[in-house]
C-alpha positions in Angstrom: 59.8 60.4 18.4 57.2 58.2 20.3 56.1 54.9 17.9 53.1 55.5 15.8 50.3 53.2 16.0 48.0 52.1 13.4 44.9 50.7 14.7 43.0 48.8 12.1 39.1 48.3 12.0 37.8 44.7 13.4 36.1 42.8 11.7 32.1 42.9 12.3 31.1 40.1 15.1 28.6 37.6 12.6 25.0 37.6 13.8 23.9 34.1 14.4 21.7 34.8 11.6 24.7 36.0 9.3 26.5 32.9 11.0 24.1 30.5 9.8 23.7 32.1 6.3 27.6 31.4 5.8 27.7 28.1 7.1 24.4 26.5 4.3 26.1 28.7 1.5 29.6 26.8 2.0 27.9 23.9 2.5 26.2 24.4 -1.0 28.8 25.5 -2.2 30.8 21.8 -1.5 27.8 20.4 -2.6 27.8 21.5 -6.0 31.5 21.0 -6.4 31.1 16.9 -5.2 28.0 16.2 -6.4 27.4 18.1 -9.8 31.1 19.0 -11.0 32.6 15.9 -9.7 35.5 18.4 -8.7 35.3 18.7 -4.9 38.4 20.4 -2.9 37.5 19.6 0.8 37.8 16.2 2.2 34.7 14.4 3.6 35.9 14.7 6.8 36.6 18.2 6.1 33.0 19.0 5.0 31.5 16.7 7.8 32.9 19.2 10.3 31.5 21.8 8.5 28.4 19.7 9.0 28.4 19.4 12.1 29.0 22.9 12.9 26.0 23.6 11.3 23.6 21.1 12.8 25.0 22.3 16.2 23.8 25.8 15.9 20.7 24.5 14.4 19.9 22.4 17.3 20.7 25.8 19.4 18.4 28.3 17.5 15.8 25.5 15.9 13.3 29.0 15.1 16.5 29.3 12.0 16.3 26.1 10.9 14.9 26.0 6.9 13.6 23.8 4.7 16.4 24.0 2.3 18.9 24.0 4.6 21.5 21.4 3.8 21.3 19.6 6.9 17.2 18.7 5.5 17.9 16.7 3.1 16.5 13.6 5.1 13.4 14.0 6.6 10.3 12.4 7.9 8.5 10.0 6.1 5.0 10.6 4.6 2.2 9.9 6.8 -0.1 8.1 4.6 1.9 7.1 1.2 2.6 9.6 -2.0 -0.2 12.0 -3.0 -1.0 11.9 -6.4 -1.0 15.0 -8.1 -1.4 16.7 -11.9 1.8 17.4 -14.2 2.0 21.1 -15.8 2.0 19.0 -19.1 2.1 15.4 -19.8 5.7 13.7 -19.5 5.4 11.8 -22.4 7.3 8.8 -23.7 9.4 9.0 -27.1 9.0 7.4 -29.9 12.3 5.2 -31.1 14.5 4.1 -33.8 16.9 0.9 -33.9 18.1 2.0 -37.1 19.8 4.4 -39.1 17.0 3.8 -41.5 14.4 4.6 -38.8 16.0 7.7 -38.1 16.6 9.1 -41.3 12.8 8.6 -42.2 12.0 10.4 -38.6 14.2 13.2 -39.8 11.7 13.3 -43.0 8.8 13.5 -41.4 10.1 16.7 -39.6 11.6 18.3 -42.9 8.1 17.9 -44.4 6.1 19.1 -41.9 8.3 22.6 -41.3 8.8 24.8 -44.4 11.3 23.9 -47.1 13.5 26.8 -46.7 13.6 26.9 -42.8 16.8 25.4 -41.3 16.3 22.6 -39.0 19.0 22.0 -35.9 19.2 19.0 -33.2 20.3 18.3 -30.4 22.4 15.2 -29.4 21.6 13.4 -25.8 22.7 10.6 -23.7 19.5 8.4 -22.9 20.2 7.6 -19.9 18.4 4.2 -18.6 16.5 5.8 -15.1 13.2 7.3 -14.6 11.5 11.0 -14.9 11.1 13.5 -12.5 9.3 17.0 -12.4 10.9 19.3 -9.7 8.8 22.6 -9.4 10.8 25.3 -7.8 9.2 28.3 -6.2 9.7 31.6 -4.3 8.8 29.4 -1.3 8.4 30.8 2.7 11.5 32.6 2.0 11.5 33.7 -1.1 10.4 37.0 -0.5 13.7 37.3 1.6 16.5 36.0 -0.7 15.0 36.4 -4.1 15.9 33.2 -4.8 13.5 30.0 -5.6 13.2 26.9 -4.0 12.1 23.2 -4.2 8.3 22.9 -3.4 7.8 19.4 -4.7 8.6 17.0 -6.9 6.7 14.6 -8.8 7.4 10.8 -10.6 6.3 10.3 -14.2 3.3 8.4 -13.0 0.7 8.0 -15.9 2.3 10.5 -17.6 -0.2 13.0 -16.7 -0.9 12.5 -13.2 2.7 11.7 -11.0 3.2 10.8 -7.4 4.2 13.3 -5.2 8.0 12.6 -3.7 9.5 15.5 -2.3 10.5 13.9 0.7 13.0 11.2 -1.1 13.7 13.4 -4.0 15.3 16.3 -1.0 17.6 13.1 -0.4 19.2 13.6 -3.9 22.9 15.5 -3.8 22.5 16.7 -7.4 19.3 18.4 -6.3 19.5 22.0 -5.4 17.0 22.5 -2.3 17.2 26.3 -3.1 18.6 28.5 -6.7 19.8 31.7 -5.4 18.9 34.8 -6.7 22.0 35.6 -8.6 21.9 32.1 -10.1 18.7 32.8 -11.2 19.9 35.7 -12.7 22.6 34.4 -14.9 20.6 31.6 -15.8 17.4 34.0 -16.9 15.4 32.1 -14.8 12.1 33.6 -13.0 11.2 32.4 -9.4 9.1 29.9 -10.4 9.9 27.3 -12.8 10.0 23.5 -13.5 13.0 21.6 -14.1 12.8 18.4 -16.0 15.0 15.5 -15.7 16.3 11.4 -15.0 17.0 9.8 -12.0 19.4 7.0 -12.0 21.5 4.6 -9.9 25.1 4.8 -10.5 26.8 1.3 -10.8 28.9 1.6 -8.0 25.6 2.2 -6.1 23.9 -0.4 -7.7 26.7 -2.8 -6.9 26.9 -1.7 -3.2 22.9 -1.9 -2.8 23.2 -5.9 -4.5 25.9 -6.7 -2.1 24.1 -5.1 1.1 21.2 -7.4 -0.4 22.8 -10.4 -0.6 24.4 -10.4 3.0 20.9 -10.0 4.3 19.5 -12.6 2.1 17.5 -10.7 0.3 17.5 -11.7 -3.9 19.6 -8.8 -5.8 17.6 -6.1 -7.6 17.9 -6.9 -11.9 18.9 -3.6 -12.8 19.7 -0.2 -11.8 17.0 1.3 -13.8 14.4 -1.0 -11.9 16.4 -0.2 -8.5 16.2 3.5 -9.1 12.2 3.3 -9.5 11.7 1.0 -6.6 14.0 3.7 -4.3 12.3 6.6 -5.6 9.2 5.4 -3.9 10.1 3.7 -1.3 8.5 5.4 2.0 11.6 5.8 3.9 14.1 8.9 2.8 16.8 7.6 4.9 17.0 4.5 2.7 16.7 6.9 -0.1 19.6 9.0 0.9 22.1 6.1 1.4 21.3 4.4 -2.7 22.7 7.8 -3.8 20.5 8.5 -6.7 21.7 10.7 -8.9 19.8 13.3 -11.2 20.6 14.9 -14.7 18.4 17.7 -15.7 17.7 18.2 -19.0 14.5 20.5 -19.5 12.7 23.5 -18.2 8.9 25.1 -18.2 7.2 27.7 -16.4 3.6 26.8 -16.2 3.8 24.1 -18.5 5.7 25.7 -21.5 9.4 25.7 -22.8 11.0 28.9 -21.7 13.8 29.8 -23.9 14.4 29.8 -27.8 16.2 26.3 -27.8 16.8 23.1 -26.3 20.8 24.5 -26.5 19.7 27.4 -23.9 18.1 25.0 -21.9 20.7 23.0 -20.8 23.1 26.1 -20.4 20.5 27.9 -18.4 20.2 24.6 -16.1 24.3 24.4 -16.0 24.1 28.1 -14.6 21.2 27.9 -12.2 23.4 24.9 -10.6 21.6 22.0 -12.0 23.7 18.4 -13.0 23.9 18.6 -16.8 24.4 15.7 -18.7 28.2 16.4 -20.7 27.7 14.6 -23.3 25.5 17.1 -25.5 26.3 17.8 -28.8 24.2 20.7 -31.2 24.0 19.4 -34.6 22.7 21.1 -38.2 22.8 18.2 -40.0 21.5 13.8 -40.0 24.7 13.1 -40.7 26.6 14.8 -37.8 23.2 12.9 -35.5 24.7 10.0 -36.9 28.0 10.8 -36.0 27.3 11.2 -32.5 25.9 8.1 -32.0 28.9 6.1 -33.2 30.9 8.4 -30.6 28.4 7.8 -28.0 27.7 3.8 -28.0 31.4 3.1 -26.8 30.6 5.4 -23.9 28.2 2.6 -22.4 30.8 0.6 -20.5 32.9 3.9 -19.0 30.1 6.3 -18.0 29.3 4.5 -14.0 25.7 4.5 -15.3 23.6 2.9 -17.3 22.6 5.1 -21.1 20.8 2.6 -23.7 20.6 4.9 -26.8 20.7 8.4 -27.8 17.9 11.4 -27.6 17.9 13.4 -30.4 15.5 16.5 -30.3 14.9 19.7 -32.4 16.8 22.5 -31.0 14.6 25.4 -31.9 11.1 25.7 -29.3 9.4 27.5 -32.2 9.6 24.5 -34.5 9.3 22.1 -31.5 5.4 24.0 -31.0 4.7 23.9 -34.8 5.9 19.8 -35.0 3.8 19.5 -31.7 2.8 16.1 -30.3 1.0 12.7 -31.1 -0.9 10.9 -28.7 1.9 9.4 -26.9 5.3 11.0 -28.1 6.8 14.2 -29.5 7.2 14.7 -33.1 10.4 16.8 -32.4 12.4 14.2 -30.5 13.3 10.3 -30.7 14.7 8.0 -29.1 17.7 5.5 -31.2 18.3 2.4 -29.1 21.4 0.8 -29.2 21.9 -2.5 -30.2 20.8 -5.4 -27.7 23.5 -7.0 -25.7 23.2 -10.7 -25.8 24.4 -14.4 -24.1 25.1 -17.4 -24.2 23.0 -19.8 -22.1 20.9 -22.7 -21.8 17.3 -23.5 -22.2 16.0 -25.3 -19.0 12.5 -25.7 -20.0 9.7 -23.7 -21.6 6.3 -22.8 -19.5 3.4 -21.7 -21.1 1.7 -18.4 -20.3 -1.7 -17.3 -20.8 -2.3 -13.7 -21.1 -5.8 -11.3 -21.0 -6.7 -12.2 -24.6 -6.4 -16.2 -24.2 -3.0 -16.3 -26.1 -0.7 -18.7 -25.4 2.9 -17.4 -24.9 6.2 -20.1 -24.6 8.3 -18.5 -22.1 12.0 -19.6 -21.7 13.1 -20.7 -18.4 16.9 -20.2 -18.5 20.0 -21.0 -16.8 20.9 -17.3 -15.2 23.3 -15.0 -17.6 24.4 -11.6 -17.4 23.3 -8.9 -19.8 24.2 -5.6 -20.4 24.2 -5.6 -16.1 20.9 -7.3 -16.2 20.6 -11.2 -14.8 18.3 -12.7 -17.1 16.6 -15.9 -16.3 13.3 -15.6 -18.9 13.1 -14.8 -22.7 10.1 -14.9 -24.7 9.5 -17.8 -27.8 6.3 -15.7 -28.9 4.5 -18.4 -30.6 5.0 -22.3 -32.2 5.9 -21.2 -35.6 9.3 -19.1 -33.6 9.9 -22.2 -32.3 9.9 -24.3 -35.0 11.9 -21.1 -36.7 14.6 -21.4 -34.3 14.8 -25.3 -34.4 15.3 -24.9 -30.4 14.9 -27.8 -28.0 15.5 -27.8 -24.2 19.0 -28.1 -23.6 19.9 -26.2 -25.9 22.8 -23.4 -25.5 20.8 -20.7 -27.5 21.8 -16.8 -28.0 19.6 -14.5 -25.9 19.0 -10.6 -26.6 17.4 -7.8 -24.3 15.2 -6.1 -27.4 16.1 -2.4 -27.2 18.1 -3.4 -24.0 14.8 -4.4 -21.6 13.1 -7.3 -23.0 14.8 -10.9 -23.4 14.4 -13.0 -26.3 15.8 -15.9 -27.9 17.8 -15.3 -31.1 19.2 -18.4 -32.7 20.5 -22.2 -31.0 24.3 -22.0 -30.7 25.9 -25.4 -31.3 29.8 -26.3 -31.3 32.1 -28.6 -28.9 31.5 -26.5 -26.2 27.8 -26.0 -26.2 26.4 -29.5 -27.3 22.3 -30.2 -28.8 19.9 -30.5 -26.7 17.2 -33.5 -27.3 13.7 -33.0 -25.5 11.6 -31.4 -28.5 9.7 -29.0 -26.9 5.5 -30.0 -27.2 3.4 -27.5 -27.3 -0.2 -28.0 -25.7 -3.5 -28.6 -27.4 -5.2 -27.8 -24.0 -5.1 -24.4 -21.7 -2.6 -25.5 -19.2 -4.7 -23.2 -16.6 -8.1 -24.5 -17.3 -7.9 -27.5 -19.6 -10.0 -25.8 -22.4 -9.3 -26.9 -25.5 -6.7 -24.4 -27.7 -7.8 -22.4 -31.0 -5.9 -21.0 -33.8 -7.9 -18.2 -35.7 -7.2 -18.6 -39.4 -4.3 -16.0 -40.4 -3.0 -15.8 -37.2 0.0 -17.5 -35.6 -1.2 -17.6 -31.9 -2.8 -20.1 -30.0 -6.1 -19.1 -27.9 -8.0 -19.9 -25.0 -11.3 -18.8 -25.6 -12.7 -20.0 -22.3 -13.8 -16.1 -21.1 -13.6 -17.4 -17.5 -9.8 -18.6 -17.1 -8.4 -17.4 -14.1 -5.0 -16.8 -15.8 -7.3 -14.6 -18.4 -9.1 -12.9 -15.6 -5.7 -12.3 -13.5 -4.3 -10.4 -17.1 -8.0 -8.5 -17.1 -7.4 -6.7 -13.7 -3.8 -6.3 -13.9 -4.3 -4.6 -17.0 -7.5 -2.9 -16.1 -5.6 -1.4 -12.8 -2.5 -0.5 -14.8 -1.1 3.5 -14.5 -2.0 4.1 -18.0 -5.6 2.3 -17.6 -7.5 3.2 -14.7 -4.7 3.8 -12.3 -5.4 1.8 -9.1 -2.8 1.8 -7.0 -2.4 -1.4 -4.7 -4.5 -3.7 -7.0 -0.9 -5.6 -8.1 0.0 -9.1 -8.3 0.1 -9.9 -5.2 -3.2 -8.7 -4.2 -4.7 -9.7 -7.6 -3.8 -13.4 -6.8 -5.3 -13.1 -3.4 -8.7 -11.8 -4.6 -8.8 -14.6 -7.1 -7.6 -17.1 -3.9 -4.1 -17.8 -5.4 -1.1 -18.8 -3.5 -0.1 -15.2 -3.1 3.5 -16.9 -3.1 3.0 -17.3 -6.8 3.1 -13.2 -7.1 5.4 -11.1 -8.0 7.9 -10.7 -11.4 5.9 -12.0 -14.6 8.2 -14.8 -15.1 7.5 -16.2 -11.8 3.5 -16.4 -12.2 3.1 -19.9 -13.6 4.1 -23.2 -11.8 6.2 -26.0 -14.0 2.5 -26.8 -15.2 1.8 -23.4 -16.0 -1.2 -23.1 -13.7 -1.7 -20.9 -10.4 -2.4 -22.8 -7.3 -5.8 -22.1 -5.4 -5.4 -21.5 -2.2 -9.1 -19.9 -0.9 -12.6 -19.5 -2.5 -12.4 -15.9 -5.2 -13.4 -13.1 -3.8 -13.6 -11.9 -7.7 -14.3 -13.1 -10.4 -14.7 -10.2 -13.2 -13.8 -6.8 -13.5 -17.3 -5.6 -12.5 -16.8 -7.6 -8.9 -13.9 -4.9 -7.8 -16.8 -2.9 -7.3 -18.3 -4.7 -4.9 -15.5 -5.5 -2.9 -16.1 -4.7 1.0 -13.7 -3.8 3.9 -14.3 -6.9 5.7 -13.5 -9.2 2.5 -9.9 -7.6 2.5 -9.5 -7.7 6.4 -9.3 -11.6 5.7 -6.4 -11.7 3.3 -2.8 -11.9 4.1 -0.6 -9.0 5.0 -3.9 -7.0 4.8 -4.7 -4.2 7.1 -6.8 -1.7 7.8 -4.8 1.2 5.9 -4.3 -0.9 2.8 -7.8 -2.3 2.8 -9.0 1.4 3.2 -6.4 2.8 0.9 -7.2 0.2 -1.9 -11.6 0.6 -1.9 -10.4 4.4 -2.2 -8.5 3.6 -5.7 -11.2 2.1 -6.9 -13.5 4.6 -6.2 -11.6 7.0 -7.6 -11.0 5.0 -11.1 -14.7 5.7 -11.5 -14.2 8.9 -12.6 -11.4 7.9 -15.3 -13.9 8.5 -18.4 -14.8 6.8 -21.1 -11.6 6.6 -23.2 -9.7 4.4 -20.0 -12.8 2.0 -19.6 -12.5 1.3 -23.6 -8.8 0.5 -22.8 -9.0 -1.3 -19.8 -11.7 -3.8 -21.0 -8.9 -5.2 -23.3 -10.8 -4.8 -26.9 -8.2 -5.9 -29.6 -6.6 -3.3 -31.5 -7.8 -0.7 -29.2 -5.2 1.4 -27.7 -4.5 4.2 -25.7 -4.9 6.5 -29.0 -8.1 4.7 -30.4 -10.1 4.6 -27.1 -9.2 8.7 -26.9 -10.8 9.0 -30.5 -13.7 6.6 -29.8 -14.7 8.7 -26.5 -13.8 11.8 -29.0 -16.4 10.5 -31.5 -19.1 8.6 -30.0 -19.5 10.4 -26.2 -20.7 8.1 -24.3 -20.3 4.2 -24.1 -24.2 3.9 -24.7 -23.7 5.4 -28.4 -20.8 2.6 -29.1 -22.4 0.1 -28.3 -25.7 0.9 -30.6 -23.3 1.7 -33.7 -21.6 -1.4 -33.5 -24.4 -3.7 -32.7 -26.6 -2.2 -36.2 -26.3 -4.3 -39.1 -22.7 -6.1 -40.2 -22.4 -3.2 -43.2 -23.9 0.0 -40.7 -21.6 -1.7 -38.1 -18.8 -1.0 -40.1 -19.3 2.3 -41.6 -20.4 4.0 -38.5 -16.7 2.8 -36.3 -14.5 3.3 -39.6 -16.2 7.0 -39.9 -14.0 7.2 -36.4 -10.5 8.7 -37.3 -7.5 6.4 -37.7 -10.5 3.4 -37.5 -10.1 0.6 -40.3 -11.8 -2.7 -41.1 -9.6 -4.4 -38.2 -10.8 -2.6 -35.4 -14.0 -1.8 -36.5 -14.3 -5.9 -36.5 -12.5 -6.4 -33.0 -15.3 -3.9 -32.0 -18.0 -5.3 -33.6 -17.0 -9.2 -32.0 -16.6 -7.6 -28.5 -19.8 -6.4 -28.5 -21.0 -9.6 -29.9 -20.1 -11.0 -26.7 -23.1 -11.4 -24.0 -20.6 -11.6 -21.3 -18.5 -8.3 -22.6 -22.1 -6.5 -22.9 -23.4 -7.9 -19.4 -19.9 -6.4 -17.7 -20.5 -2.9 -19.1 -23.8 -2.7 -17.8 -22.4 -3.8 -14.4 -19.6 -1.3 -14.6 -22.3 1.6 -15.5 -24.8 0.6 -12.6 -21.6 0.2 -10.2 -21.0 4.2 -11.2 -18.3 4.3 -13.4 -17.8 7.4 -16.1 -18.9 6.1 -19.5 -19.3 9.3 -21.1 -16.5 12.0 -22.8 -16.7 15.7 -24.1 -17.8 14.5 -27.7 -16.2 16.2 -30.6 -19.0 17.6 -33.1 -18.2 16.1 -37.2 -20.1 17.5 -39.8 -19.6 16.1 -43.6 -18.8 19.8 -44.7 -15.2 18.5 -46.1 -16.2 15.0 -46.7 -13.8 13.5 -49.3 -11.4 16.6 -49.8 -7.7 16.2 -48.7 -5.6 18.7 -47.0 -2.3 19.5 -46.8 -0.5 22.3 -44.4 2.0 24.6 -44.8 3.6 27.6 -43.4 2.6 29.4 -39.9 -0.7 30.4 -39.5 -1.8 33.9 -37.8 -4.0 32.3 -35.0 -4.7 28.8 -35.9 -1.9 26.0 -34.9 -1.5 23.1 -37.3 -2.7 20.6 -34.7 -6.2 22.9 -34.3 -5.8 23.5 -37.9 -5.8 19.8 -38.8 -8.5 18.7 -36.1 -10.8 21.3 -37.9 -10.7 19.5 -40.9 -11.1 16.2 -39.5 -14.1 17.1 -37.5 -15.5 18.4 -40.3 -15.1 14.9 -42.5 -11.9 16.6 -44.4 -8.4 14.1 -44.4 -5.3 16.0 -43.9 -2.2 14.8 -45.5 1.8 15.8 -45.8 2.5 16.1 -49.3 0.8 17.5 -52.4 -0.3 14.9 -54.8 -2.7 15.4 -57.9 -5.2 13.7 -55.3 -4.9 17.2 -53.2 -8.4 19.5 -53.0 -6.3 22.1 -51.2 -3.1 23.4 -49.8 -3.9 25.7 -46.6 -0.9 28.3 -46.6 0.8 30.6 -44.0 3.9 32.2 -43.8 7.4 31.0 -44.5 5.2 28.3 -46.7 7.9 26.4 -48.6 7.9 23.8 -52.0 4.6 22.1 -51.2 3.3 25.6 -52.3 5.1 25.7 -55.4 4.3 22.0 -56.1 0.6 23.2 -55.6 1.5 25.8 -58.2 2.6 22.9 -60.6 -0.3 21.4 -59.8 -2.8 23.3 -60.5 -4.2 23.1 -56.5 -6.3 25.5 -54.8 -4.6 27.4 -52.3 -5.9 28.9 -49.2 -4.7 31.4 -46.3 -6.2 30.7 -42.8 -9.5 33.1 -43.8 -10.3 30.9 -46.8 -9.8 27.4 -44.4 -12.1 29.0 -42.2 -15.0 30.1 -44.5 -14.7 26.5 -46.2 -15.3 25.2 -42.4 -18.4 27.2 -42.1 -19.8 27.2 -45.5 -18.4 24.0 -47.2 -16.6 24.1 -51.1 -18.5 26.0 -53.6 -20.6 23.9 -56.0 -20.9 24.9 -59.6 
């Protein structure tokens, strides 16, 4: 009997198209293993064969070559810097604690403003010491293909509202998918199109290698990691990018600005499944005490992580609640920040400069003999004022104790003296005169600080325009120290970190006649003016008059904050602009009569007798009043949408409660205050009304007790239009 045969089916030839799609998906595939899971199985030669196999049929067939393919991770640099461009929704800061005290009375203030008998859940996070990123993912050129979504762009923190554009370097970043398949996307119940939320840092092995490569060249080593991160992130050359090995840790999700799933739990598990680098150390919590608990198990984690954490996020877990809490001007009220304790050193006090800052005040700095903090070299610390010195009994020589406050900024926290760290015996003297102009120092009564009042200091002037060009001001990129000190013809030598700004007398050396000499002058700066400064060409000179042109358009609220008026910040300007509309109006209510002066600013919500006075003296001012008319006839925005108050609630207080059918309790409580009413968070006998919705909890039985009108959203809004009922 002849022998039987079996032929069996061979296996289908690969397209080159099929070939290629192999190849990027087990490159991925590595990827994720090494770079997210830490658990890789393939060696690096291993995968750099795989590697070049793929960039070999790439360079064969360059009509297959995609953005997201792995070998794209480094590309070109951008032509002419980052493009600025709009968040979904603010990337705000968070508000912190240093205490247990702090953030017990944090976890207060969100029992009282949610319902009595709902349950309230946290989260537990690492806060890891890096910078934000927004990566928007989309169904890209090939998402109508492969289903899946792709990066599009992604954007730094900037201002907080409006970021830089760094795709290119971010693309550089191993933990960053370049593409979420479709059946990722799936079992993460993610759509196509979604932004992902999270912190870049610089590992410590990194950071160590970057210092060394630094040092070899001659170059003076970065402080920080955190510092070295943010400096990488925008440098304009990926391939420097790529070899720091940032690393990123997602930890939050939108689709066109909102959170997408029930919690903050979800979150993180749907980012874990659509591939994303999730932080481990995350703990869901239902109670303070267990928040607690976690941070006493997180702070020995500092020194074993191989990156840099300096607290612990702690957030609400439930997105319903998190909307309902919603937001003040600068933070969430469903999330804080607890800093660890500051690391501190022993060193010694060198000497002590003298600073002068945008309001005149006269700050002792430290100049110290270089120690090692919590990974930081520190070499400056702040003395604040005489009376901290004369606190601390500290004279140069001394060995003294130095802190980084909430791990960033270094201050002096008590002399050290024993056998091994001997007195010190040069008193430190501190000036009667500016040490940059030679004006003569004042000391407001009830204040501790010193003063130069001389409005025309060029170390007061240098502060102005630093601060007036700041992110969070007016935003003009390229007006920095260095430049600053050249427009004001200073050694532009003298530029740089803070701490190196002021010579052994404290004073900047002029080099050149000003080109500035206010604010307004920016204005009026020409092409040909910055053509003649150092290391100034054509692109930056071009690129710079552009940012200032464009601050024009900032609005009202960021020229009150960027023309330095005491007590007036970021939240105060807004409500000013809110108030008054226009820059004109201001100015008229606080230059009436010292009694109208004052009641028309304090009518301003959150406005009391100390700004309303800081408002009143800046005005005062003829130079302050000549620079706003110069800012208004160079074109500068000095108007803002203003919010119409009636006195139809005048005197009544308010407290919330409950969910509302339509009405928010942020658009609830701006109601009332537009309308002259005070909202408040508990019921007192001093409450006119308790506005109630559903799930409303003891402050409406307390109301009961009371004896306190209560009202649904209906009876809020008829008292809106109508005003309380006299009988």
């Amino acid at each position: 009997m002849p022998d039987l045969f079996i032929i069996l089916p061979m296996a289908p030839k690969l397209t080159v198209e099929q070939e290629f799609q192999k190849l990027r998906d087990e490159l991925r595939h590595h990827e994720h293993l090494y770079y997210v899971e830490d658990a890789p199985v393939l060696s690096d030669a291993q995968y750099d064969a795989l590697m070049n196999k793929l960039k070999k049929l790439e360079a064969e067939h360059p009509d297959l070559v995609t953005a997201d393919s792995p070998s794209q991770r480094v590309g070109g640099k951008p032509k002419d810097g980052f493009v600025k461009m709009p968040h979904s929704r603010p990337m705000l800061s968070l508000d912190n604690a240093y205490n247990e005290d702090e953030l017990r009375a944090w976890e207060q203030r969100v029992r009282d403003a949610l319902p009595s008998i709902e349950k309230v859940r946290y989260v537990c996070e690492l806060k890891l010491d890096g910078l934000s990123l927004a990566l928007h993912y989309g169904p890209g050129a090939h998402g109508a293909k492969d289903g899946g979504a792709h990066l599009e762009r992604g954007l730094t923190r900037g201002d907080g509202s409006i970021g830089e554009d760094v795709t290119s370097n971010v693309r550089t970043i191993r933990s960053v998918p370049l593409s979420v398949s479709a059946a990722k996307l799936k079992a993460a119940g993610l759509p196509q199109s979604f932004e992902v939320r999270g912190e870049v840092v610089l590992p410590q092995v990194a950071f160590a290698k970057m210092n060394e490569e630094r040092e070899a060249a001659g170059m003076t080593p970065a402080a920080n990691p955190r510092s070295a991160a943010a400096g990488t992130i925008r440098t304009l050359e990926p391939n420097i990018v790529a070899q720091r090995r940032l690393d990123l840790y997602a930890y939050f999700l939108l689709q066109d600005g909102e959170t997408m799933l029930p919690t903050q739990s979800e979150t993180l598990e749907a980012l874990r499944k659509a591939g994303f680098r999730v932080n481990q150390h995350v703990r869901p919590v239902k109670s303070i005490e267990e928040v607690i608990a976690f941070i006493a198990d997180a702070e020995p984690l500092r020194d074993t992580l191989g990156y840099e954490i300096d607290g612990v996020v702690v957030k609400v877990d439930a997105t319903s609640q998190q909307k309902r809490l919603g937001f003040t001007g600068k933070a969430p009220r469903w999330a804080i920040a607890y800093k660890f304790a500051a690391r501190a050193g022993i060193t010694k006090l060198e000497d002590v400069l003298f600073q002068v800052g945008r309001t005149g005040k006269l700050t002792p700095v430290a100049a110290l003999a270089p120690v090692s903090i919590g990974g930081t070299t520190v070499t400056r610390a702040t003395l604040h004022n005489a009376d901290e010195i004369e606190r601390l009994g500290v004279r140069i020589g001394d060995f003294v104790s130095v802190e980084r406050g909430g791990d960033v900024i270094p201050k002096i926290v008590e002399v050290v003296e024993d056998k091994t760290h001997p007195r010190g015996s040069k008193k430190i003297v501190f000036p009667k005169n500016c040490p940059v102009c030679a004006s003569e120092l004042q000391r407001i009564e009830g204040e501790v600080d010193w003063r130069c009042v001389n409005n025309s200091c060029p170390a007061r002037v240098r502060e102005e325009l630093l601060h007036w060009a700041a992110r969070g001001v007016m935003n003009i990129e390229g007006l920095g120290d260095a430049m600053v000190a050249q427009l004001l013809g200073q050694s532009v030598e003298l530029a740089g970190e803070a701490e190196e700004l002021v010579t052994e007398e404290g004073a900047p050396v002029v080099t050149r006649k000003p080109l500035i000499h206010t604010i307004g002058d920016l204005y009026r700066l020409q092409r040909a003016q910055l053509l003649g400064l150092e290391r100034v060409g054509e692109k930056t000179a071009d690129a710079l008059l552009a940012q200032i042109e464009r601050s024009k358009e900032a609005g009202l609220a960021r020229v009150l904050l960027g023309l330095g008026i005491r007590f007036v910040g970021e939240r105060t300007a807004q409500l000013l602009a809110a108030h008054f509309g226009s820059m004109e109006e201001l100015e008229k209510a606080a230059s009436q009569s010292p009694d109208k002066a004052t009641e028309a600013l304090e009518a301003v919500t959150e406005v009391g007798p100390k700004v309303a006075q800081a408002i009143v003296e800046f005005f005062a001012v003829g130079k302050n009043k000549a620079l706003v008319r110069d800012l208004a006839s160079s074109g500068l925005k000095m108007t803002a949408e203003k919010r119409v108050t009636t006195s139809t609630l005048e005197g009544l207080t308010f407290v919330l409660t409950g969910t509302l059918p339509n009405l928010t309790r942020e658009s609830a409580k701006e109601r009332i205050e537009s309308a002259g009413g005070r909202v408040s968070g508990s019921v007192s006998k001093k409450t006119s009304y308790v506005v109630a919705g559903e799930e409303a909890g003891s402050k409406l039985d307390k109301a009961a007790s009371l004896g306190v009108t209560v009202l649904d959203e209906a009876g809020l809004i008829a008292l809106l239009e109508q005003g309380p009922v006299t009988t």
